[in-house]
Backbone as a chain_set.jsonl record, in Angstrom:
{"seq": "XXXXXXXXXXXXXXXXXXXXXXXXXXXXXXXXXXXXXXXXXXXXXXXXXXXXXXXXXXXXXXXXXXXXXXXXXXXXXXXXXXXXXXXXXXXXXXXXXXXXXXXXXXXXXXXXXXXXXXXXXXXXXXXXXXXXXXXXXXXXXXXXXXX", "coords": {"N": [[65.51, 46.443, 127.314], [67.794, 47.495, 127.075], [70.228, 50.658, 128.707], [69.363, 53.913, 127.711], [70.954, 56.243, 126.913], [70.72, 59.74, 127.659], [71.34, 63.357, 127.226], [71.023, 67.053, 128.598], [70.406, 69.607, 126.976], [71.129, 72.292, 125.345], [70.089, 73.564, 121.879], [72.145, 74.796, 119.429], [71.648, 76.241, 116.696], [73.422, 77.792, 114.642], [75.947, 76.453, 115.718], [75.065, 73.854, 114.428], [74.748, 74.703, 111.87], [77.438, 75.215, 111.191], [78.713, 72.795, 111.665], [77.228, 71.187, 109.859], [78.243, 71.908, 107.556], [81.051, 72.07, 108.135], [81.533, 69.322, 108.109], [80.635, 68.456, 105.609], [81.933, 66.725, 102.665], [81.585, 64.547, 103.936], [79.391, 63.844, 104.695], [77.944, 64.436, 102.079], [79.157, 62.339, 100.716], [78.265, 59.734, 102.133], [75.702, 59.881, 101.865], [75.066, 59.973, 98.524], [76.383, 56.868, 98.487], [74.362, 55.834, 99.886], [72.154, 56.438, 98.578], [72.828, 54.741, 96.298], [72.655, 52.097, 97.066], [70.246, 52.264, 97.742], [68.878, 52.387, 95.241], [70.009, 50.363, 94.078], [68.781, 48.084, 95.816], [65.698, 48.426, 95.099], [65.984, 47.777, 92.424], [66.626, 44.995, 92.628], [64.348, 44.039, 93.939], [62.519, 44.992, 91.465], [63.73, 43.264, 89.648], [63.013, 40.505, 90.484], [64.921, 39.507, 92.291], [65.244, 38.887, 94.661], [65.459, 36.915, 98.023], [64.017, 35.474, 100.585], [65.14, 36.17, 103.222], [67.975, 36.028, 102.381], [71.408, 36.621, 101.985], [73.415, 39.218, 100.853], [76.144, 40.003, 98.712], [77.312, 41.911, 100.374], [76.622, 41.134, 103.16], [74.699, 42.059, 103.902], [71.029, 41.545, 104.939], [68.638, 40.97, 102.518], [66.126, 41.122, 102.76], [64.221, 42.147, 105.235], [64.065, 40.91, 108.259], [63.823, 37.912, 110.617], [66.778, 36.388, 111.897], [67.367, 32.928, 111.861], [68.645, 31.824, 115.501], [71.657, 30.04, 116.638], [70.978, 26.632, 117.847], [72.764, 27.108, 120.872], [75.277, 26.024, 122.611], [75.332, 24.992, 126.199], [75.726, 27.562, 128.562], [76.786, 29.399, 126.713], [75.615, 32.471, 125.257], [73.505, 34.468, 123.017], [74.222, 37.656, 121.485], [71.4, 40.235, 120.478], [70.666, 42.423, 118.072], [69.115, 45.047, 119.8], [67.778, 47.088, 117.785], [67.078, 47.836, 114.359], [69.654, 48.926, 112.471], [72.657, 50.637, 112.009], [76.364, 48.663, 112.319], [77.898, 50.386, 114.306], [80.359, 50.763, 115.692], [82.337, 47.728, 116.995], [83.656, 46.578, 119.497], [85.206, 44.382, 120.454], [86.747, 41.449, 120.009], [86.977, 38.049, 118.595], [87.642, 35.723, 120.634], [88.327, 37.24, 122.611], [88.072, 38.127, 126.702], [85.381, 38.842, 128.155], [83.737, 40.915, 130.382], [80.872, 40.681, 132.628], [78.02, 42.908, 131.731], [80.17, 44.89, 130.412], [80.574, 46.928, 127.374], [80.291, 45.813, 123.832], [79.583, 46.257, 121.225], [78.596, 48.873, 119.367], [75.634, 49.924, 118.181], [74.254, 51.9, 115.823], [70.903, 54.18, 115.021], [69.133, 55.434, 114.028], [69.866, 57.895, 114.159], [71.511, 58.198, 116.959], [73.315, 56.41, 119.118], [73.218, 53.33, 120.599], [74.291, 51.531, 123.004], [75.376, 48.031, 123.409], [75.904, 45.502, 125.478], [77.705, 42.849, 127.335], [75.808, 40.267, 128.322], [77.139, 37.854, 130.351], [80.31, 37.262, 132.242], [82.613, 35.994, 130.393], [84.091, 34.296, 127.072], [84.322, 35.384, 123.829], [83.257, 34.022, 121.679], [81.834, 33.827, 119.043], [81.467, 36.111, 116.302], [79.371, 37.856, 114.25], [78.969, 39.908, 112.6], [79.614, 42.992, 110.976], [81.596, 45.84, 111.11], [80.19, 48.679, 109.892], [78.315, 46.969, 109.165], [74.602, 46.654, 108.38], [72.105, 45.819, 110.237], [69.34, 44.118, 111.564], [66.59, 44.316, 113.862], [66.42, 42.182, 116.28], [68.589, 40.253, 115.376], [70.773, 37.788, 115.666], [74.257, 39.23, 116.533], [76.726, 38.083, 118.176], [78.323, 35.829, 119.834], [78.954, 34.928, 123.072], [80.651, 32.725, 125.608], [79.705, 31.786, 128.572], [82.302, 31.927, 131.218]], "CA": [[66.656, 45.576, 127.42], [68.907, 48.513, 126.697], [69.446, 51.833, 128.62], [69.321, 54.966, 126.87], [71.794, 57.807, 127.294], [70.356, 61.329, 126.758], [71.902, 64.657, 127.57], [70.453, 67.781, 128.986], [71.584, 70.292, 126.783], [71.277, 73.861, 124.344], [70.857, 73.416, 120.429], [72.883, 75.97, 118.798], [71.54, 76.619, 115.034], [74.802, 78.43, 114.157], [76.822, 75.106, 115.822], [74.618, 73.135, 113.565], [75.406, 74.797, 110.574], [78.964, 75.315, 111.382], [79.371, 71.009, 111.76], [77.189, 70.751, 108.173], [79.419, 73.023, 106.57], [82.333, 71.172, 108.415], [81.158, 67.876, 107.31], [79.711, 68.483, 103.929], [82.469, 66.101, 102.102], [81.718, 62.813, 104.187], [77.771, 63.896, 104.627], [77.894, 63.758, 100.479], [79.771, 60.581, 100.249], [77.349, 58.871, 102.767], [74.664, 60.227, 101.177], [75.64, 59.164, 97.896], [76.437, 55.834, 98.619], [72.812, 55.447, 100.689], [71.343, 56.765, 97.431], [73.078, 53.758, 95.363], [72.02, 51.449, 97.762], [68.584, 52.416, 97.793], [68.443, 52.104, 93.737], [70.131, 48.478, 93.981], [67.605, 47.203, 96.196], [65.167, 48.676, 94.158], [66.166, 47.19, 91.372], [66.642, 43.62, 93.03], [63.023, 43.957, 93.548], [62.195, 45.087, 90.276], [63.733, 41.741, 88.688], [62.539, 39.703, 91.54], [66.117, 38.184, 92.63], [65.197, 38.696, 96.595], [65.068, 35.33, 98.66], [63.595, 35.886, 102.003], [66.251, 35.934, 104.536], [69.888, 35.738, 101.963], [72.344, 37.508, 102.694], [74.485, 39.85, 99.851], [77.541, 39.658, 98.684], [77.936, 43.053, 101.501], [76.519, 40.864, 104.245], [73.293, 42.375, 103.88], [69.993, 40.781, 104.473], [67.882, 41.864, 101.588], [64.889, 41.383, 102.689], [63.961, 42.154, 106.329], [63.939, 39.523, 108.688], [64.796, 37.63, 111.933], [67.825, 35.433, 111.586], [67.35, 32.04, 113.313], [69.202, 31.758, 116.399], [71.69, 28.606, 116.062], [70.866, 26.042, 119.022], [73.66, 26.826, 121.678], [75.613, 24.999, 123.989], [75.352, 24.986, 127.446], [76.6, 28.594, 129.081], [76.533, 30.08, 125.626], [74.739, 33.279, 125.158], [73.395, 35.23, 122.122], [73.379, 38.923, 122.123], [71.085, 40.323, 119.12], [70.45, 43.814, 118.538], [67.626, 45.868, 119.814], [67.042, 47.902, 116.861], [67.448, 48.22, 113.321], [70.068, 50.396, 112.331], [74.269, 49.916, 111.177], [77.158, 48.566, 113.334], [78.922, 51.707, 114.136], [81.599, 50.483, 116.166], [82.748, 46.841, 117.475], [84.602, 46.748, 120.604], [85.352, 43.202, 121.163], [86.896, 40.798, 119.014], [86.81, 36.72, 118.668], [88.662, 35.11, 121.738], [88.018, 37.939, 123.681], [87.717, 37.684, 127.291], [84.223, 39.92, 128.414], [82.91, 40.842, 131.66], [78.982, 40.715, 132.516], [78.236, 44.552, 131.543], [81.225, 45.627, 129.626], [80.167, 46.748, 126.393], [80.778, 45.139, 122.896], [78.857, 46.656, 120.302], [77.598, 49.999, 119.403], [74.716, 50.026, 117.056], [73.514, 53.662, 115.165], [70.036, 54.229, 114.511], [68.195, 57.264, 113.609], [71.555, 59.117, 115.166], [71.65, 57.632, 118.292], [74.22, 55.514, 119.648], [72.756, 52.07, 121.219], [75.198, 50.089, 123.408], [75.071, 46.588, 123.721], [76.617, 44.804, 126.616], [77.76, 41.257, 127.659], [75.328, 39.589, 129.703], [78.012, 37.611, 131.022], [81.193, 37.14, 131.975], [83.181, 34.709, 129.528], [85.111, 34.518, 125.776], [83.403, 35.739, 122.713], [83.291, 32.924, 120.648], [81.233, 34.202, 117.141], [80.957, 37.323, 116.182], [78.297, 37.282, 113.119], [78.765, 40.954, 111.919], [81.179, 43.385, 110.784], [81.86, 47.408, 111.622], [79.277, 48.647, 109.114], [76.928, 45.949, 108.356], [72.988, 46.972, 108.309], [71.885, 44.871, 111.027], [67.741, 44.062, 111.78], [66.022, 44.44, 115.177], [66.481, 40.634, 116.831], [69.531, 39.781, 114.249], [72.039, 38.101, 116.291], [75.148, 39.337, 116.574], [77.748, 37.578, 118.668], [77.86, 34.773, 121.523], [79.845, 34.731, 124.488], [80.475, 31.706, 125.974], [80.366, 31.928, 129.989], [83.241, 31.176, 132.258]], "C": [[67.972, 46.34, 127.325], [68.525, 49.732, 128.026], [70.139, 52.726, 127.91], [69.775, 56.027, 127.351], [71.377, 58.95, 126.943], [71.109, 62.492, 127.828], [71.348, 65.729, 127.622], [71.337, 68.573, 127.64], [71.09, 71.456, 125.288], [71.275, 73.689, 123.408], [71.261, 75.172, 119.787], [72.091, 75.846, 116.98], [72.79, 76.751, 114.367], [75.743, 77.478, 114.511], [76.206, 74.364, 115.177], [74.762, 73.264, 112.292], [77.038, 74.867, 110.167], [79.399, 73.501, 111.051], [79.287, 70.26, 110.866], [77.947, 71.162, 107.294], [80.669, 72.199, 106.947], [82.836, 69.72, 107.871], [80.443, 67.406, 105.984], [80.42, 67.056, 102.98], [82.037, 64.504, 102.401], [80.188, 62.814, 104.638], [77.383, 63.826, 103.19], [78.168, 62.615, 100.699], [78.629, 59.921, 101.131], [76.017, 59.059, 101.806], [74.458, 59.405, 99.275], [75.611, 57.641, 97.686], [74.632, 54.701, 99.055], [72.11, 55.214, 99.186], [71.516, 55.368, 96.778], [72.951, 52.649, 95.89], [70.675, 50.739, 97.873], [68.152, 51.792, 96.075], [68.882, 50.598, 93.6], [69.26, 48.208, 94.638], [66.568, 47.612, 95.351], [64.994, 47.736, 92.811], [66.299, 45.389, 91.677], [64.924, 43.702, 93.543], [62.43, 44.019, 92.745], [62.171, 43.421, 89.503], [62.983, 40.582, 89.5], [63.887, 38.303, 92.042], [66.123, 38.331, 94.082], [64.574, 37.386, 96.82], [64.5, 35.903, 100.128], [65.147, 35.404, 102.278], [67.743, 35.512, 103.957], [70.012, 37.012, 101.932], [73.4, 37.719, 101.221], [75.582, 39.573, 100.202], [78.085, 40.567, 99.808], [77.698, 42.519, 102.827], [75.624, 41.336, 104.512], [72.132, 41.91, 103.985], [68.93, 41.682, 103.493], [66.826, 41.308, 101.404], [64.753, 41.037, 104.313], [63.494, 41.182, 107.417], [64.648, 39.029, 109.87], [65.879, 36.181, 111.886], [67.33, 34.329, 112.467], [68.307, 31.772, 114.188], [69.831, 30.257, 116.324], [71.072, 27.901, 117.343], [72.118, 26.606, 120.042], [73.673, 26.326, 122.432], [75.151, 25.735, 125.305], [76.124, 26.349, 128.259], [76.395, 29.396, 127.829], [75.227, 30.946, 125.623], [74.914, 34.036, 124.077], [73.425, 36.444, 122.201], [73.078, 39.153, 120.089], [70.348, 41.983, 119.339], [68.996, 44.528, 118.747], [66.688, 46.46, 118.632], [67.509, 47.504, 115.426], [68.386, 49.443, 113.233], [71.98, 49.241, 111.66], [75.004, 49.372, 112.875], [77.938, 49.557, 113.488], [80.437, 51.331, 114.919], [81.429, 48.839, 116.969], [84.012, 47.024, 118.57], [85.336, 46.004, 121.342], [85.796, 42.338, 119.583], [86.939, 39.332, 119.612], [87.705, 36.345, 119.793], [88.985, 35.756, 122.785], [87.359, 37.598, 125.024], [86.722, 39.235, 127.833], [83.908, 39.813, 129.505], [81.556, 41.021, 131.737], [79.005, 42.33, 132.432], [79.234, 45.217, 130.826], [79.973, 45.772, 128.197], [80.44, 46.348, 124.912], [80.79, 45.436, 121.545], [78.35, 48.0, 120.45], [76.982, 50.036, 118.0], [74.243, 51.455, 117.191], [72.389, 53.286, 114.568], [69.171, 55.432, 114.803], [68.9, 58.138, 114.419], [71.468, 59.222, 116.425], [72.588, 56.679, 118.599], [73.638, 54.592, 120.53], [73.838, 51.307, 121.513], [74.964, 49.034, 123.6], [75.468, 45.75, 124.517], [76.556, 43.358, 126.732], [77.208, 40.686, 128.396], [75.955, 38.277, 130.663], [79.119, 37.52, 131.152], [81.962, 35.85, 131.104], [83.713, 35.019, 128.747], [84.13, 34.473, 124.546], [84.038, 34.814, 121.918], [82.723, 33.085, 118.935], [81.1, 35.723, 117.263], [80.147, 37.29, 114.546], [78.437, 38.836, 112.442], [80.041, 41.918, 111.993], [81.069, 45.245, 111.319], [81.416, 47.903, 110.266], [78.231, 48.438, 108.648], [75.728, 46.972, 108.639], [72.598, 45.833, 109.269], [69.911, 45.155, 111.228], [67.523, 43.624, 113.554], [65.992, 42.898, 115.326], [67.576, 39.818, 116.206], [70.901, 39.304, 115.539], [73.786, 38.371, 115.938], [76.378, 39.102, 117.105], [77.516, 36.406, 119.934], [78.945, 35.013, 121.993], [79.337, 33.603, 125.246], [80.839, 31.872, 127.524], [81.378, 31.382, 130.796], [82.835, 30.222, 133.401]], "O": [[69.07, 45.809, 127.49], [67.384, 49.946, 128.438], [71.283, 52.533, 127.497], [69.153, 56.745, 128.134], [71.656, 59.29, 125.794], [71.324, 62.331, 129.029], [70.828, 65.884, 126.516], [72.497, 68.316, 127.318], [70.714, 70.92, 124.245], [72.442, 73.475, 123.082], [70.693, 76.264, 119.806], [72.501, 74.893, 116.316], [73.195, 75.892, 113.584], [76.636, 77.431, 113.665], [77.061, 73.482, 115.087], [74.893, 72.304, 111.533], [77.605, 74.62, 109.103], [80.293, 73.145, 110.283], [80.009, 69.315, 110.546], [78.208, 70.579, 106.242], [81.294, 71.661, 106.033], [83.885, 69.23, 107.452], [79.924, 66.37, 105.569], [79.574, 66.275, 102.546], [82.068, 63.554, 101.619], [79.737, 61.715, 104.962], [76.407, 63.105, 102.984], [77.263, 61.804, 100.898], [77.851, 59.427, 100.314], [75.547, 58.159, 101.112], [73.755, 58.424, 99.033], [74.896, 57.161, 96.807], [74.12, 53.628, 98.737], [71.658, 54.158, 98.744], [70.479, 54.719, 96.644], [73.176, 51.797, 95.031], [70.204, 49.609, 97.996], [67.295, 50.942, 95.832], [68.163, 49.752, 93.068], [68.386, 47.892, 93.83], [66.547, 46.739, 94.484], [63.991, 47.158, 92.391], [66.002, 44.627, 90.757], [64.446, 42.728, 92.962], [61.494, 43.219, 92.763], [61.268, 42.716, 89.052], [62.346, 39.761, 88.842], [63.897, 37.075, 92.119], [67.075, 37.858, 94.703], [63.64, 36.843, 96.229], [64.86, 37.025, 100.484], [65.938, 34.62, 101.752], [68.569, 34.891, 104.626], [69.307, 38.02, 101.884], [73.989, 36.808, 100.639], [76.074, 39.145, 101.246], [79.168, 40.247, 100.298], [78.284, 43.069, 103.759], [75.397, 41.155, 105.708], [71.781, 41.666, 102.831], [68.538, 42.825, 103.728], [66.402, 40.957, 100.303], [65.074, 39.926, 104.734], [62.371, 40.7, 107.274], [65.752, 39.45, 110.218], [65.432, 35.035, 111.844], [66.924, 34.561, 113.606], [69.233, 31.296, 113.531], [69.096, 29.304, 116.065], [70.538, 28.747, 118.06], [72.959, 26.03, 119.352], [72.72, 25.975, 123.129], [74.689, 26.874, 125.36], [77.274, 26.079, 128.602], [75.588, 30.297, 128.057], [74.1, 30.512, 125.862], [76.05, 34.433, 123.817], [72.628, 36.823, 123.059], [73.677, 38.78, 119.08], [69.773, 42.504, 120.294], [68.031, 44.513, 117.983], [65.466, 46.405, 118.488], [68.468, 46.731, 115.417], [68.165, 50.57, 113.674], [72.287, 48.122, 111.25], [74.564, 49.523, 114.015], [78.841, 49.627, 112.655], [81.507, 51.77, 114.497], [80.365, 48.695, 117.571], [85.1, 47.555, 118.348], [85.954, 46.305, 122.364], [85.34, 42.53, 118.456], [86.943, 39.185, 120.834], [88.786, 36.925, 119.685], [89.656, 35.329, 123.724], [86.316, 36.947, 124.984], [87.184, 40.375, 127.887], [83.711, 38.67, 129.919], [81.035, 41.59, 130.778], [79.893, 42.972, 132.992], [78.964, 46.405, 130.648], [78.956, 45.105, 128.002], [81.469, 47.011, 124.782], [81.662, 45.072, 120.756], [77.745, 48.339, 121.467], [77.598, 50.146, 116.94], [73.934, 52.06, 118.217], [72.393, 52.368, 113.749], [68.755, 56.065, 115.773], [68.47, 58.968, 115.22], [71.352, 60.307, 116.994], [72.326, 55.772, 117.808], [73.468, 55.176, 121.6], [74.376, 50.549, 120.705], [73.904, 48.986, 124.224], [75.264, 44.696, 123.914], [75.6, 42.689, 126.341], [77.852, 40.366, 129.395], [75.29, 37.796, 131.58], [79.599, 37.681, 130.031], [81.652, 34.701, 131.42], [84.219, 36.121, 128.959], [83.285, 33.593, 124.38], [85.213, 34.856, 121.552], [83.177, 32.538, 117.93], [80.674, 36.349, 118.234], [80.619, 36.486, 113.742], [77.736, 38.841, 111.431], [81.061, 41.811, 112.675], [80.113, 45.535, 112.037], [82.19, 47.615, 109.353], [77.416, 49.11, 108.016], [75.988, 48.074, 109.122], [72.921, 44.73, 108.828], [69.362, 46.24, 111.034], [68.175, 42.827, 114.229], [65.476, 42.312, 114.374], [67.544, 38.62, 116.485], [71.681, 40.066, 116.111], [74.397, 37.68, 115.123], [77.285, 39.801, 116.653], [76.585, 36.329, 120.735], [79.918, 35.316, 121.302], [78.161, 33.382, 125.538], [82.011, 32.063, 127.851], [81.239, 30.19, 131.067], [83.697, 29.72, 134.122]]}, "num_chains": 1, "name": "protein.A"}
């Protein structure tokens, strides 16, 4: 339902350590943060305060799962993301007018960039997620309502 961009292309070792070394400060902090992440859920399992399918105070579902799709109107279309992974960038905001193919969304997963495109033309009416979130494979994320 997606396609997949790959690049021909040379890995350097020595440009790989050069970009960890470059990025050490905000490859900690992510890291970090993942870590304290990982130990809160953890621990919300431990006590047993997970509900199937609610959603944290971060907008998180904490516990894996496919959102239900609301009914939509007539022309209204869902898009929901292929994969598991974060929202790395939003490219479209509410009242936005979209063409069929433009793209809207870029979802990161396992360090890949996944675009998401408008399957039609029209005005983005919901957007359900934020520049960040943790999003789940089938989770929707925005409608566009067709012209």
């Amino acid at each position: 339902r997606f396609t997949l961009h790959t690049e021909d292309t040379v890995f350097s070792l020595r440009n790989y350590h050069a970009f960890l070394h470059q990025h050490a400060d905000s490859i900690q902090t992510f890291k970090t943060r993942q870590q304290k992440a990982f130990e809160a859920e953890r621990e919300r399992w431990k006590i047993g305060n997970v509900q199937e399918d609610s959603i944290s105070d971060e907008g998180i579902l904490d516990e894996p799962g496919m959102q239900n799709e609301p009914d939509l109107p007539e022309g209204a279309y869902a898009i929901s993301s292929d994969v598991t992974g974060t929202v790395w960038k939003l490219l479209i905001e509410t009242r936005q007018p979209v063409n069929a193919g433009d793209p809207v969304i870029i979802i990161e997963s396992m360090k890949m960039e996944i675009t998401l495109s408008a399957p039609v033309s029209g005005i983005v009416k919901q957007i359900s997620c934020r520049q960040g979130d943790y999003v789940f494979a089938g989770q929707m994320l925005l409608i566009v309502q067709e012209e």
